[in-house]
C-alpha positions in Angstrom: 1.6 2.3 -26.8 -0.5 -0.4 -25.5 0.5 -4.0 -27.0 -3.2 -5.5 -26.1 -6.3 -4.7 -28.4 -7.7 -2.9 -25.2 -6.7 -1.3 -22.1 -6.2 -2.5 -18.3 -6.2 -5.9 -18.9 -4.3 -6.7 -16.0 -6.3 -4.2 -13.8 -9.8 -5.7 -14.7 -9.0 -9.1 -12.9 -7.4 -7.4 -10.0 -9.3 -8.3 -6.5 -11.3 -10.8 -8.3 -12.7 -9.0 -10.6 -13.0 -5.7 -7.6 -9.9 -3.9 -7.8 -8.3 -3.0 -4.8 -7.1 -0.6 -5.7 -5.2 1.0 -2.9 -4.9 0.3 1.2 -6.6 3.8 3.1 -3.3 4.6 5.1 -0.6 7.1 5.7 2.7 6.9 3.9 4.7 5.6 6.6 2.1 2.4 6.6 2.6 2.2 2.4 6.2 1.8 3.4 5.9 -0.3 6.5 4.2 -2.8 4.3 6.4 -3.1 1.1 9.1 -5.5 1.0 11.1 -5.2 -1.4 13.1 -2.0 -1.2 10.9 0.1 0.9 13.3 3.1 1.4 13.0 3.2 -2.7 9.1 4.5 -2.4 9.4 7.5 0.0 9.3 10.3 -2.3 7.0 8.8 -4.4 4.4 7.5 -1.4 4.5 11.1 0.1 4.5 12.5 -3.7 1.2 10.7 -4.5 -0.6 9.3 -1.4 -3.5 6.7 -1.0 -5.9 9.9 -0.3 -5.0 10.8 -3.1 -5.3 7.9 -5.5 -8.8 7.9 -3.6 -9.7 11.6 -4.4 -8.4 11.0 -7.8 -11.0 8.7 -8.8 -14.0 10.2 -6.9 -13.3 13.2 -8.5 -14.0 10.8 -11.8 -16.9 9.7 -10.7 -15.9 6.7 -9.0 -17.2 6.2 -5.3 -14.8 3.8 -3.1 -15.7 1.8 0.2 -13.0 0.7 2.7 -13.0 -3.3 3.6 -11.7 -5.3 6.3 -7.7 -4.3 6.6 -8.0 -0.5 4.9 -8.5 -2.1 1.5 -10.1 0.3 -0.8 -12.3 -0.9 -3.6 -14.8 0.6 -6.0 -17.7 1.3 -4.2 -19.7 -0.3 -7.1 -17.3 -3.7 -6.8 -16.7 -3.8 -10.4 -12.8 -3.2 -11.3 -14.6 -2.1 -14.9 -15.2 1.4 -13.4 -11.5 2.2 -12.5 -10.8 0.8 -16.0 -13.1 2.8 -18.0 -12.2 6.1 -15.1 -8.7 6.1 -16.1 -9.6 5.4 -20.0 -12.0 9.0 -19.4 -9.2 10.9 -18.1 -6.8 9.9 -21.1 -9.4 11.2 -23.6 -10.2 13.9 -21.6 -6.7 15.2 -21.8 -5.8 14.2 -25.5 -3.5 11.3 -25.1 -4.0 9.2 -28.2 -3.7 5.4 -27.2 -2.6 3.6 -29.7 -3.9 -0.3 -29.2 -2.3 -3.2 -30.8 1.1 -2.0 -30.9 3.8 -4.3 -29.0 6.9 -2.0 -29.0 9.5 -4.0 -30.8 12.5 -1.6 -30.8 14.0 1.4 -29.1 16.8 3.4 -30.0 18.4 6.4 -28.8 18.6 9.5 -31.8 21.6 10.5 -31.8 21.0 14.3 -33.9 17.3 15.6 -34.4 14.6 16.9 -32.3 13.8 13.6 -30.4 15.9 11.6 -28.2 14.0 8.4 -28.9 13.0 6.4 -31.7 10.3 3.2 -30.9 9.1 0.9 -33.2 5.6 -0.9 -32.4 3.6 -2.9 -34.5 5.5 -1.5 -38.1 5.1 2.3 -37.2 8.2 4.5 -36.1 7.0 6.5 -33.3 9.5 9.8 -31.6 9.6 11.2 -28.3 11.6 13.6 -25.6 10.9 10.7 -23.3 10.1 7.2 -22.3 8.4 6.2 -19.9 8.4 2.1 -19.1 5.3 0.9 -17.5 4.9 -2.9 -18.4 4.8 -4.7 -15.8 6.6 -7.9 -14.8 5.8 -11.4 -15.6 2.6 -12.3 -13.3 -0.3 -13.5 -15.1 1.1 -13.2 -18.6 -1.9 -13.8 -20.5 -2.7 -10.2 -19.6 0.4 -8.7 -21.6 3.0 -9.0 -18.8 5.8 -11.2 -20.2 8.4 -9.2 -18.9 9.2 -6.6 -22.3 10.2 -4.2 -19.7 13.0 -6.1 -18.7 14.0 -6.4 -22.0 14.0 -2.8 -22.7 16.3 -2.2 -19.8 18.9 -4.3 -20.4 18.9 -2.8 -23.9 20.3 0.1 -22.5 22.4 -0.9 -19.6 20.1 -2.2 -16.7 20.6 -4.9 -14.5 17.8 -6.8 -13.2 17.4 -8.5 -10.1 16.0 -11.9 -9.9 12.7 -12.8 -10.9 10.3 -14.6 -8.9 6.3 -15.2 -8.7 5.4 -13.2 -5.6 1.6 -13.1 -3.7 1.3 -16.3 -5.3 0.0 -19.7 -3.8 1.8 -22.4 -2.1 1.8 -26.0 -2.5 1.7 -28.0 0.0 2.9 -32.2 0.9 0.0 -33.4 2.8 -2.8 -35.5 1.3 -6.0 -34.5 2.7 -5.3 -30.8 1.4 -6.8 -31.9 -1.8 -9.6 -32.9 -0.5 -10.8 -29.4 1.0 -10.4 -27.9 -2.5 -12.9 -24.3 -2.6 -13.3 -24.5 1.8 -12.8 -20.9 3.1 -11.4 -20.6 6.7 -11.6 -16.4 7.8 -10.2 -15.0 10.8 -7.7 -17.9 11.2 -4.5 -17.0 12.3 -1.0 -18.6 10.3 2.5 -18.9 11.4 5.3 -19.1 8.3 8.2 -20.6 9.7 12.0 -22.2 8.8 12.6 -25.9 10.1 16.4 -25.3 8.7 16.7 -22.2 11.1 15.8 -23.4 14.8 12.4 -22.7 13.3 12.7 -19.0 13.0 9.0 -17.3 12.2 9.4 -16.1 9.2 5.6 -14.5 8.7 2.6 -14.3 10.6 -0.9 -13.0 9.9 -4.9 -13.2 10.8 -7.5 -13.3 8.0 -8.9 -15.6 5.0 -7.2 -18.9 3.6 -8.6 -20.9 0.7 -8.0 -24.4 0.2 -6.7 -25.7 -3.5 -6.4 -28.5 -5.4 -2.8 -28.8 -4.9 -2.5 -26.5 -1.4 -3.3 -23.2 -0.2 -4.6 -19.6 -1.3 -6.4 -16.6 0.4 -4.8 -13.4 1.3 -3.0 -14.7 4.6 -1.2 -17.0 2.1 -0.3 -14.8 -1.1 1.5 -12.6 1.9 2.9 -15.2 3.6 4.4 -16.4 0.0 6.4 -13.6 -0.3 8.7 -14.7 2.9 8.6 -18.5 2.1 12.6 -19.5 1.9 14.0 -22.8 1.0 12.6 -26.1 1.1 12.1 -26.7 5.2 9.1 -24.5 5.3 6.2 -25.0 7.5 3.1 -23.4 7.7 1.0 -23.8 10.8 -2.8 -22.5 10.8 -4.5 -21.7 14.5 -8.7 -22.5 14.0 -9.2 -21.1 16.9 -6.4 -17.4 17.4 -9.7 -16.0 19.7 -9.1 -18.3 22.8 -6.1 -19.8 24.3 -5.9 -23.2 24.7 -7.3 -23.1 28.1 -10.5 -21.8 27.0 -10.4 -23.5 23.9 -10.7 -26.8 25.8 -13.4 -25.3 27.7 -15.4 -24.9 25.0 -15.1 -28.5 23.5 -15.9 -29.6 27.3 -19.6 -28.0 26.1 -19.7 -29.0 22.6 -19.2 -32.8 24.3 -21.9 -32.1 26.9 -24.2 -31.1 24.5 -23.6 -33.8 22.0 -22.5 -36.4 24.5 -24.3 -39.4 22.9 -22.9 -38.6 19.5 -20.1 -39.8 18.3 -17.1 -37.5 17.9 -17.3 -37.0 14.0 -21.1 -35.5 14.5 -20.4 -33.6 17.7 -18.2 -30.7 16.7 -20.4 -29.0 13.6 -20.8 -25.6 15.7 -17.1 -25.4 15.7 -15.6 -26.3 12.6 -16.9 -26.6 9.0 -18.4 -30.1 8.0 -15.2 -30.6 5.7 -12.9 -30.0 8.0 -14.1 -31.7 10.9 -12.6 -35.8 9.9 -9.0 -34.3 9.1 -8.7 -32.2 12.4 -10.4 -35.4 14.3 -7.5 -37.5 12.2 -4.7 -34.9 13.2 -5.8 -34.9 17.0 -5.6 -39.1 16.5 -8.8 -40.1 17.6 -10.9 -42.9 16.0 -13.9 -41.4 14.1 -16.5 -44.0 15.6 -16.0 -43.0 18.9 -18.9 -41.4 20.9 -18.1 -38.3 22.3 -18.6 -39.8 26.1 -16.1 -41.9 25.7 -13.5 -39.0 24.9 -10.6 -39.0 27.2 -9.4 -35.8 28.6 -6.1 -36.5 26.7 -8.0 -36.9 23.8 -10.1 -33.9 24.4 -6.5 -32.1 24.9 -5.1 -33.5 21.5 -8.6 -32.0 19.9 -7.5 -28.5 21.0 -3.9 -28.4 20.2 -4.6 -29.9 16.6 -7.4 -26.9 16.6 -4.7 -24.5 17.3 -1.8 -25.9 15.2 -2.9 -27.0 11.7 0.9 -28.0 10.4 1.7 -27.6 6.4 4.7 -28.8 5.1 5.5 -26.3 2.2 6.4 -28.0 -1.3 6.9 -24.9 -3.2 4.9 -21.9 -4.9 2.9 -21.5 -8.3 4.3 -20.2 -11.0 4.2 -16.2 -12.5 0.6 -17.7 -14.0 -0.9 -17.3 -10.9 1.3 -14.6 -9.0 -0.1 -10.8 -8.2 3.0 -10.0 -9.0 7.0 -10.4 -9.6 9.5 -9.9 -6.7 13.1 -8.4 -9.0 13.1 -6.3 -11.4 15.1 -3.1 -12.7 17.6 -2.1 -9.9 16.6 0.5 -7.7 19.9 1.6 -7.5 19.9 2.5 -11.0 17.3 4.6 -10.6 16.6 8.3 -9.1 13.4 7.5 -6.4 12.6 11.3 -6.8 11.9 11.4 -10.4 11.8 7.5 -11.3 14.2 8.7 -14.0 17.1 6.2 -15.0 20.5 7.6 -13.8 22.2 5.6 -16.9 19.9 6.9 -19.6 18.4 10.5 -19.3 14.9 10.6 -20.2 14.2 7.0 -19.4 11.7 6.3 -17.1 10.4 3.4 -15.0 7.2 2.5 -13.2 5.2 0.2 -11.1 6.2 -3.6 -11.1 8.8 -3.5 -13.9 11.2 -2.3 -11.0 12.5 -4.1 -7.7 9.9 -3.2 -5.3 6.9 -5.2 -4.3 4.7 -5.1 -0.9 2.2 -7.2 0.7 -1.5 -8.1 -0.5 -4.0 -4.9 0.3 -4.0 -2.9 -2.5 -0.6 -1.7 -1.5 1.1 -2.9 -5.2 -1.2 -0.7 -7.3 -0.6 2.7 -5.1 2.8 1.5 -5.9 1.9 1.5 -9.3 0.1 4.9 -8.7 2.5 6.7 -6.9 5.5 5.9 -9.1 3.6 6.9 -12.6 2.7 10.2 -10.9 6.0 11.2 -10.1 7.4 10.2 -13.5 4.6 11.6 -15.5 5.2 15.2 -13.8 9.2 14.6 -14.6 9.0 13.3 -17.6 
């Protein structure tokens, strides 16, 4: 019962539009990079593997090519073809989909030959079991507005708290909106607590992406996931290839080779243009003044601004733009062998709708994967 007019809604805009749709790693690096309730997942990661969410779709005609970090994506780039791949193997193995149909109801029979009775879009449907697989509450225009959630409580489910997860941060600082669309890769970032002797919370190399209202970029949506209270900082190294030593070094060139420039002009080889007047700001040196002039102070200020981009943190987006929803149905509650409810035999549930969530890579959807195969061979 699917309650859009068509499927994989939510999987067509995954990856921008690419579908990652799995990370090319071994079990024990599925589980080393989920979150939230990792010891959950290890029958179900070694139950259905990356390899073989990867052999699953070649063998439907869908060629994959591994990126930067193991992420796995449709050879062809288009998140269309794992759509229409999975669509292929329903018909091909006689499950009707029935579009259209928000489930409104379930009940339990108590006499007959079904255990459950749903109601979707004014039909009565009957079945041995049920398997939940809606998602949480991350970009809801998609379908996901947290039914499944609903459905659990109906029959005796707690659910953890809720909250948009892989999702951008805002941030305090002015200038921030000025970079709005600028791209920084292989940057290095540092998540960490003022509150808490400024414990590191997070750290990571890759791609940021500047916003209207703060930051984006897979460094970021990952870093979200381990932002806690309101005395968060977020500290962004330009330069994580050299040390400051020989970071200063190689200003000392950039200033011999533009010495009769003035500073603003002189470092376009090492930043991008946008960039350049807020890190010359941050390092507190007037914009007018030619590079000769720098003092080695200066110069010094230059490269520790370069290596220590601060962010004060002023919160997350909301589930509208979250990858997904950190809570959800209690693992506890749950046997991780057969993703079968231990309240309500015959219940099942999958994917986001329950308390686990990982980091950005395509580790969420083998999540997804991993957790539908072992329920659809228990069910």
């Amino acid at each position: 019962l699917e309650k859009n007019d068509k499927v994989g809604n939510k999987l067509s805009i995954t990856g921008k539009g690419r579908c990652n749709f799995t990370n090319s790693c071994d079990p024990e690096n599925l589980l080393a990079n989920t979150v939230g309730n990792p010891e959950f997942l290890y029958s179900a990661f070694y139950g259905f593997t990356s390899e073989d969410t990867i052999r699953f779709f070649r063998e439907l005609g869908v060629e994959s090519v591994v990126e930067r970090g193991r992420r796995v994506f449709p050879k062809s780039q288009k998140a269309a073809d794992i759509v229409n791949a999975m669509a292929s193997y329903l018909r091909r193995n006689s499950v009707e989909v029935i579009l259209n149909s928000e489930v409104n109801n379930i009940k339990i029979i108590s006499s007959g030959r079904h255990k459950w009775r749903v109601t979707a879009h004014g039909r009565i449907y009957e079945a041995d079991s049920l398997i939940v697989a809606t998602g949480g509450l991350s970009y809801p225009a998609t379908g996901s507005t947290g039914d499944g959630y609903k459905f659990a409580k109906l029959f005796g489910h707690n659910i953890t708290k809720l909250t948009p997860s892989l999702v951008p941060l805002k941030t305090k600082e002015d200038w921030v909106r000025e970079l709005p669309g600028l791209s920084l890769h292989n940057i290095a970032i540092t998540l960490s607590d003022l509150s808490n002797r400024r414990k590191v919370l997070y750290k990571d190399f890759g791609e940021l992406l500047f916003t209207h209202y703060g930051i984006s970029g897979p460094v970021v949506l990952s870093a979200s996931r381990f932002v806690s209270g309101d005395n968060n900082v977020f500290s962004i190294d330009l330069k994580p290839a050299l040390d400051l030593k020989a970071l200063n070094a190689r200003i000392l060139r950039d200033f011999t080779k533009y010495n009769n420039k003035r500073v603003i002009n002189a470092l376009d080889d090492l930043l991008p243009r946008a960039l350049i007047p807020i890190v010359i700001k941050l390092a507190e040196i007037p914009f007018d003044k030619s590079v000769h002039d720098i003092t080695k102070a200066e110069r010094k200020n230059l490269a520790a601004a370069l290596k220590s981009v601060k962010l004060t943190l002023a919160g997350r987006a909301g589930f509208n733009e979250a990858v997904i929803t950190n809570g959800g149905v209690d693992t506890g509650e749950i046997d991780p062998s057969t993703m079968e409810s231990k309240i309500i035999p015959g219940l099942f549930f999958v994917g986001e709708v329950l308390d686990v969530d990982a980091l950005t890579g395509g580790y969420n959807l083998q999540i997804a994967f991993s957790t539908g195969y072992l329920a659809g061979i228990h069910c």
